[in-house]
Steps between C-alpha positions, in 0.01 A plus 500: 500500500448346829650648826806359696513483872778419733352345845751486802451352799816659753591504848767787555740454780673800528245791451705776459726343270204373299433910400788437284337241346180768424719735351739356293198296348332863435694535141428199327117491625461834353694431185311155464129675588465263821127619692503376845166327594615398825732571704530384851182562692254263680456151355325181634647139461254263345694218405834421549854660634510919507741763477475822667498725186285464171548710203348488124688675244293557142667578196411590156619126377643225615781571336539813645489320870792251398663779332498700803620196732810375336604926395802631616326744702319208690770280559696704739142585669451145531865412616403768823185276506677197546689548775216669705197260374353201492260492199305300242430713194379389192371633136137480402326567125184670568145426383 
């Protein structure tokens, strides 16, 4: 079964308020298996427009990783995440 990743692409605007973002997410990431590839760090615009924060999120399917966006649990993460973030996410079926 191939792999599901969620990409996201975010600029936060209010850092500290963003930490509720991280752990509010916390539950349904560990109930959905979510792996963090990336998160933050240094990155290097090739083409295109950038955002200051990059993660990759693996999980065991990709139903798992749509599963684990529209749960309860992530929902009221992503509500926090709204009002605090700019961001492009999207769902990916691995190789």
């Amino acid at each position: 079964m191939a792999k599901g990743y969620w990409i996201a692409r975010v600029d936060v605007r209010n850092p500290e308020r963003y930490k509720d973002y991280v752990a509010a997410a916390k539950p349904a990431f560990e109930k959905y298996g979510a792996v963090f590839l990336a998160r933050g760090g240094r990155h290097e615009r090739l083409e295109g427009q950038v955002r200051a924060r990059n993660v990759v999120i693996e999980f065991p399917s990709l139903e798992a990783a749509h599963d684990c966006y529209h749960s309860p649990e992530y929902q009221i993460a992503a509500a926090i995440r709204q009002e605090v973030a700019d961001a492009e996410m999207v769902i990916v079926e691995g190789a």
